[in-house]
Structure formats: structure tokens, C-alpha cells
N, C-alpha and C positions, 0 to 999 in steps of 0.2 A: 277331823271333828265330825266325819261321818255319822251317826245321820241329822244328826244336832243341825251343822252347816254341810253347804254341796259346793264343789267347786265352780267357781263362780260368782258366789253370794259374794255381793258390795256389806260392807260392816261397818255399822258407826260406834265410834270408839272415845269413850273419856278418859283423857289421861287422870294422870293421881298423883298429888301430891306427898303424900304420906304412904307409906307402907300399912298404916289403921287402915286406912281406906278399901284394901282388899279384902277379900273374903273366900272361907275356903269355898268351891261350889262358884266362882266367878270362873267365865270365857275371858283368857288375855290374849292379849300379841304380843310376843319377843322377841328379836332377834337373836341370834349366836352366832360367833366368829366364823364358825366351822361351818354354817351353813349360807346359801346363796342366795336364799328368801328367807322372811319371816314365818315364826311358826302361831300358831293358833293351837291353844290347849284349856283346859279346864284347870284351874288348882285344885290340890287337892288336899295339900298340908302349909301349912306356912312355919317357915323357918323363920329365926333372926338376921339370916345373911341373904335371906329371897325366900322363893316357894319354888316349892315339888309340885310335877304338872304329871297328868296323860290328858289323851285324846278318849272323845266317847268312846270310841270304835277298838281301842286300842288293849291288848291284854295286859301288857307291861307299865308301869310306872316310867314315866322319861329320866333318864340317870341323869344322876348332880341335880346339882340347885340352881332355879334361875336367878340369879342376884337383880335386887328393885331395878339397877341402872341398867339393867336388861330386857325389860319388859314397856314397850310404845305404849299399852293403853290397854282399860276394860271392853272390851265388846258388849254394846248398850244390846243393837239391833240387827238385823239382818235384812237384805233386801235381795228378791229373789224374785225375778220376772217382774210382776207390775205389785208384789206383794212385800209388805217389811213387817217383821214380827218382830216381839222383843226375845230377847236372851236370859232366860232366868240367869239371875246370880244368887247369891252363897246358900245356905238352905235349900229353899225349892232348884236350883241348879243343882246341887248334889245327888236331892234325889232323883233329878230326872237320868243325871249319870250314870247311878246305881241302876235305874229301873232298866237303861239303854244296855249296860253289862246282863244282866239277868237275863233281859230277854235275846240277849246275843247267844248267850249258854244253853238256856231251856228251849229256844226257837226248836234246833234239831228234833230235842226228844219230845217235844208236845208233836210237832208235825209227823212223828214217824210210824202212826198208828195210820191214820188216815192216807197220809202218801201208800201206805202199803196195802191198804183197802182201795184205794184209788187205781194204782198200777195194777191190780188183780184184777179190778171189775172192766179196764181197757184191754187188758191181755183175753179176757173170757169173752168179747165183743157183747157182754148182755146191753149195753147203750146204744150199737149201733144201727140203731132205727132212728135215732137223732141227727147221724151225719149229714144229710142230707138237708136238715133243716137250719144247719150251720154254714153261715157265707163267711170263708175267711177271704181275708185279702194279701198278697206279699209284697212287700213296702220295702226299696232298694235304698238303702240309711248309708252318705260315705263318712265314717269315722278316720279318723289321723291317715290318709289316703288309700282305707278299704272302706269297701262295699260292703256292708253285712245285707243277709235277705231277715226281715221282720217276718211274724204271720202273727198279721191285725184280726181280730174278729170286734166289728164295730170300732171304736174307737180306742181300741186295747191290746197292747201289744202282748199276744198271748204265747209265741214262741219263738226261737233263733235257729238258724238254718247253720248247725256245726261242721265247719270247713274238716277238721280233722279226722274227723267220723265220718261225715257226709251223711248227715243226717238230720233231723228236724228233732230241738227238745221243746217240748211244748210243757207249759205249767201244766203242773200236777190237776188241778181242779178242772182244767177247760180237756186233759188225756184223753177222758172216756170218749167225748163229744167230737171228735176230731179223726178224721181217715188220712192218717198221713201219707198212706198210697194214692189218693186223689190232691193231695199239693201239687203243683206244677211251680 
């Protein structure tokens, strides 16, 4: 349910009596046989015999139907560090699902003008009179028992230190501004 919820988020949830009670554009929980946790999706049609789910994040429709005696409960809220928001449901959750697809799809090609004027104006060093006035920092992060290197500038993690490459990709916006040969 990427970017909707993050793993992690605590959820409060009302169960439901009726099958009335849901709405297409509601966050539920259901479990399934075949799986070893429960799932978190959006409806997205409602049948007679349950509802058809996907995830925000998600391109595909989730196969079959959840049937009602499948489904623990609507997701009211969400809570995430010291913050709980609520969960749009049926209507405004839809659209926000929709809006969440669109800009999954359009992200690429609205970004690809700009990333490409960006990568041009780093590659021709006309920024590089800024370097210098740029303090990164590298910040040793151990994720599921690796080290990743971060490079913070201020309070922002502005690029990743690629094991496979051996290399530094730094976000598109911060490229120009940044002498990767002076990284340590």
C-alpha cells in the first residue's frame, strides 16, 4: 500500500458488520489461506460474494475475490512515528488511488526533460564554482546486516554509495552541485 502506508505503520481498524458497510475506495485487512500474514489493499469493485482489491503501488488488480468472511477490518487511521493520519475511504480514497497510479506512470516522463538538462549541465561542470560551497557528509546506515554509505547534505539524504558499480548516484537536482571525486 506503498505510498498510501510504509512498513511499519500501526493501523486502526473497524470491523463491519454488513457487507453495506464497505465502500469501493476503502483500505481493508484480509487474510488468505495461502498467505502467512495479512494483506492490506484498497477496494476497488465490490461483488456479491466479497470485493476485488489492489494495492496503491500496485499495476495489477489482486486475482479472485475476497469473500466478506475474509476481510478483519476497514483501516480508520494510520500511525507512523509520533504522527496518525486518517485513511480516506470510498470516494475521496479512490481518488487518491487514482491520483497515486497516474503519478506512478507520468513521474518518468514529466521528470525526463529536466533530469536530462540536469545530467548535461553536471557533465559540462558549468556549476562547478559551487562545489566547494557544498558540505556533504557520509553517514554509515546498517540495514538487514549491510552497511550502506549515505551522502547527507544538511539534513538530507542526497545520494547512495552503489556497491555494484562502485560508485556514488547522487539525486538528479543536488548532480550539478556535488564533486564526486572529492567524496571520501
Amino acid at each position: 500500500m506503498y505510498p498510501t502506508l510504509k512498513s511499519g505503520d500501526g493501523l486502526i481498524l473497524e470491523t463491519f458488520e454488513q457487507p453495506s458497510q464497505l465502500k469501493v475506495g476503502d483500505v481493508i485487512v484480509y487474510s488468505r489461506p495461502d498467505k502467512l500474514f495479512d494483506i492490506v489493499h484498497r477496494i476497488i469493485k465490490i461483488e456479491k460474494d466479497g470485493v476485488i482489491t489492489r494495492g496503491d503501488n500496485n499495476n495489477k488488480i489482486d486475482p479472485g475475490i475476497v469473500p466478506y468472511s475474509m476481510i478483519i477490518g476497514i483501516v480508520l487511521s494510520a500511525k507512523r512515528k509520533n504522527r496518525t493520519f486518517k485513511i480516506q475511504r470510498g470516494n475521496h480514497g479512490l481518488v487518491i488511488h487514482k491520483l497515486m497510479l497516474l503519478r506512478k506512470y507520468t513521474y518518468p516522463y514529466l521528470t525526463f526533460a529536466p533530469k536530462t538538462i540536469i545530467n548535461t549541465v553536471s557533465k559540462a561542470g558549468i556549476l562547478k564554482v559551487f562545489h566547494k560551497f557544498i558540505e556533504t557528509k557520509i553517514v554509515y546506515v546498517n540495514r538487514n546486516g549491510e552497511t550502506e554509505k549515505l551522502l547527507y547534505y544538511k539534513n538530507k539524504a542526497i545520494g547512495r554509495f552503489q556497491k555494484d558499480s562502485n560508485s556514488w548516484k547522487i539525486n538528479y537536482l543536488y548532480k550539478p552541485f556535488i564533486d564526486k571525486s572529492k567524496i571520501k
